[in-house]
C-alpha positions in Angstrom: -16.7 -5.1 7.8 -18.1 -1.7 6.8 -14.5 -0.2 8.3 -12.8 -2.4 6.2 -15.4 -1.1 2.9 -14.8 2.9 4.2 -10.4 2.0 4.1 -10.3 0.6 0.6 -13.0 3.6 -0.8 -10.9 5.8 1.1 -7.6 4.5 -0.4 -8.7 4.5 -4.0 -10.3 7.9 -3.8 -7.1 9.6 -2.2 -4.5 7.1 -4.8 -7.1 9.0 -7.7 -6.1 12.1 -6.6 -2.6 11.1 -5.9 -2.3 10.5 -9.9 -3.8 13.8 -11.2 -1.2 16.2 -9.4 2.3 15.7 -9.0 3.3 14.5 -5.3 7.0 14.0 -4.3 8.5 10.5 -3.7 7.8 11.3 0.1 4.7 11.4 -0.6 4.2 8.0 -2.0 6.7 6.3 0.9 4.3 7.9 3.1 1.3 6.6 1.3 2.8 3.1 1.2 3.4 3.2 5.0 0.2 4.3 5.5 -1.6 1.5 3.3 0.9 -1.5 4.9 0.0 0.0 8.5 -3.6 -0.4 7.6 -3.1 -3.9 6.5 -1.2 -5.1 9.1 -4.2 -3.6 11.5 -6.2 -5.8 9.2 -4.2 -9.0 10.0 -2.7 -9.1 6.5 0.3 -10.3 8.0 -1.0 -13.3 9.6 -4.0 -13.7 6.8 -2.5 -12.8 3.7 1.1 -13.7 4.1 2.3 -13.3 0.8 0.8 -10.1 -0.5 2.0 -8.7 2.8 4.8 -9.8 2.2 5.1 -8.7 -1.7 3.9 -4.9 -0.5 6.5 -4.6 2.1 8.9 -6.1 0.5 8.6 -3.3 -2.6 8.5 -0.9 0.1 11.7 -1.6 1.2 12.3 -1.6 -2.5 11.3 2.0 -2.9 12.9 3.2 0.6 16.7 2.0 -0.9 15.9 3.6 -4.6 14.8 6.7 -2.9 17.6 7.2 -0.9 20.1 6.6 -3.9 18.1 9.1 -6.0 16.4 7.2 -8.1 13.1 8.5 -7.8 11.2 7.4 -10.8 12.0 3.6 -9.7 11.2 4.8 -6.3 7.5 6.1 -6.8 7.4 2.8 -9.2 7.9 0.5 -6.0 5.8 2.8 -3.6 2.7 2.5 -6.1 3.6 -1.6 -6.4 3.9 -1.6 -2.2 0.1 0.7 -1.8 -1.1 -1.9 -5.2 -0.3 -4.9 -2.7 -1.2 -3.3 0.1 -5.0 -3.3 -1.1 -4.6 -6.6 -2.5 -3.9 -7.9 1.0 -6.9 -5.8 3.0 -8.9 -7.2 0.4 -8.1 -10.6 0.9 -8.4 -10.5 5.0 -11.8 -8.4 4.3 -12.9 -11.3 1.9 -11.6 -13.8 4.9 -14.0 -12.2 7.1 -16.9 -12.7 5.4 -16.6 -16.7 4.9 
């Protein structure tokens, strides 16, 4: 449980940071991996099906816009794919407790 606190304090403090400088649109795919990787560790996929689902889903989103050059719609998705990330660690951390 107090892993699962440390991740999400972890996460908002470096997506804080993330918004004050400018970071490239690797950047955010690689911040987006990173918060579906730690999800899926969580159990999100088997817990939290749907917002799983929804931040993978705009992280494919972001990986296709991205490669076509689009990069504003590309850090758009990434920041929707780490945004439902969180949502789903949070809802397998909240499952835990019960």
């Amino acid at each position: 449980m107090l892993r699962k606190i440390f991740i999400l304090i972890f996460t908002f403090v470096g997506l804080t940071f993330a918004f004050e400088r400018n970071i490239t649109v690797s950047e955010y795919l690689d911040e987006a991996q990173k918060a579906l990787k730690i999800a899926y560790e969580n159990g999100a996929h088997i817990k939290a099906q749907y917002e799983y689902g929804k931040a993978l889903g705009y992280y494919n989103i972001a990986k296709e816009q991205a490669s076509d050059f689009q990069t504003e719609k590309a850090i758009e998705a990434a920041k929707k794919s780490i945004e439902w990330s969180l949502k789903a660690i949070e809802k397998t951390s909240a499952g835990a407790e019960r």
